[in-house]
Each structure stands twice: as structure tokens, then as C-alpha cells.
C-alpha positions in Angstrom: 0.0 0.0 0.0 1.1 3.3 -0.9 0.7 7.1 0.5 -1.9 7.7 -2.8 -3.5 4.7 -1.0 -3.5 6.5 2.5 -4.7 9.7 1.0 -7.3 8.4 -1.1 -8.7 6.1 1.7 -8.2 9.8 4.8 -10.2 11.4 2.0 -13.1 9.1 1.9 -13.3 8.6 5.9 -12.9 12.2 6.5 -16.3 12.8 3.9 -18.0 9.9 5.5 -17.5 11.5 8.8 -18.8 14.7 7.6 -21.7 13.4 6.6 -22.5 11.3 9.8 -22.8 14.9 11.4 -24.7 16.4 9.4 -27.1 13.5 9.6 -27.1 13.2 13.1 -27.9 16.7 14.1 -30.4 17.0 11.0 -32.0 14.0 12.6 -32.1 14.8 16.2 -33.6 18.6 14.7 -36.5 16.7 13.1 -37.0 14.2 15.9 -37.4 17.1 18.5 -39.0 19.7 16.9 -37.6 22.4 19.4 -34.1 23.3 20.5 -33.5 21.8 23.6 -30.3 20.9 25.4 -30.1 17.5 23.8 -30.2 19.6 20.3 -27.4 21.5 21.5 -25.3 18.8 22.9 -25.8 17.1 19.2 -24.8 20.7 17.5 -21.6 19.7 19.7 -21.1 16.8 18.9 -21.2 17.6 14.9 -18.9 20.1 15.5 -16.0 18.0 16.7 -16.7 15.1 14.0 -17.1 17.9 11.2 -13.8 19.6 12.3 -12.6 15.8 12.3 -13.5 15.1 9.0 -12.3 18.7 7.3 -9.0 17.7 9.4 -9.1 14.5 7.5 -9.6 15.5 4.0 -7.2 18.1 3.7 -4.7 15.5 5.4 -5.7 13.2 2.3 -5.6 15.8 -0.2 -1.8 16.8 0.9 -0.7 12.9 0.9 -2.1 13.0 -3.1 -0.1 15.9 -3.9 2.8 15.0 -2.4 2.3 11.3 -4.0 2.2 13.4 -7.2 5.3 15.3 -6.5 3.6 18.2 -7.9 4.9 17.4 -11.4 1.9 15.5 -12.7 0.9 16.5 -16.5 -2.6 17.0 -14.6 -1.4 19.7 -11.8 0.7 21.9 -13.9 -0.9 21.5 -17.4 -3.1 24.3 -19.3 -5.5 24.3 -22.0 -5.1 21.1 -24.3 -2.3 19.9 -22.6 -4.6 18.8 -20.1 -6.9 17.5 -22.4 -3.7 15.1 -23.7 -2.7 14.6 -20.2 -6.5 13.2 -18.8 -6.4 11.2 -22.1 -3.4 9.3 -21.5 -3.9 8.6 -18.3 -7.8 7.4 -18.8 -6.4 5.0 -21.6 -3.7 3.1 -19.3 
């Protein structure tokens, strides 16, 4: 397994966890109907997983880049050059 590996895979967990907090406190809105101090203690909780989770997929995106070396045909390329670049690497 390799660090593109590790990024890819921090990227995905860190979205999945961002998404488990939103759905939480969106549930716990709907099930209660009013703000109370469970609501609040939810809003909480969302917070740390969300922060978790941003934590996560910025971790993954700077294990990609720095797989990439930054000198990927993708990262640096303009115009049709990327165009050439995507196609080469769709058709390995």
C-alpha cells in the first residue's frame, strides 16, 4: 500500500464522517422539533466530527499531492495539454 493509497482512503473517511454529522444533528432537529439541550449537545457533537472530518480531508488531499510530487501533466498543465494529459492517463 502506498501514500496515494492513505490519501485516497483519509479522503473518503474524512467525507464519511462529515456526513455522519450532518445527519445526526439533522435527525435529532427533526425528531425534537424544538431546541433543547439535547439539540445542542448534538450541534456539539457535529462540530467535533465535522472539524474531524475537514481535518481528515485536507490530510488526504496533501498525501495526493505530495504522492504526485507536484509534477503531474494534470497539476501543472493548461489548456489542451490537459486534455492530452486526462487522455493518457484514462487509456492506461
Amino acid at each position: 500500500m502506498n501514500l496515494l493509497f492513505w490519501g485516497l482512503t483519509t479522503g473518503v473517511v474524512g467525507k464519511v464522517l462529515l456526513a455522519i454529522g450532518v445527519l445526526k444533528a439533522h435527525s435529532e432537529i427533526v425528531h425534537e422539533h424544538r431546541i433543547d439541550a439535547r439539540v445542542l449537545r448534538s450541534f456539539k457533537t457535529e462540530r467535533v466530527i465535522t472539524l474531524v472530518g475537514l481535518a481528515l480531508i485536507v490530510a488526504g488531499y496533501c498525501m495526493e499531492i505530495y504522492f504526485y510530487e507536484m509534477d503531474t501533466p494534470l497539476l501543472i498543465c493548461e489548456g489542451e495539454a490537459c486534455q492530452e494529459a486526462a487522455t493518457a492517463i484514462l487509456s492506461q
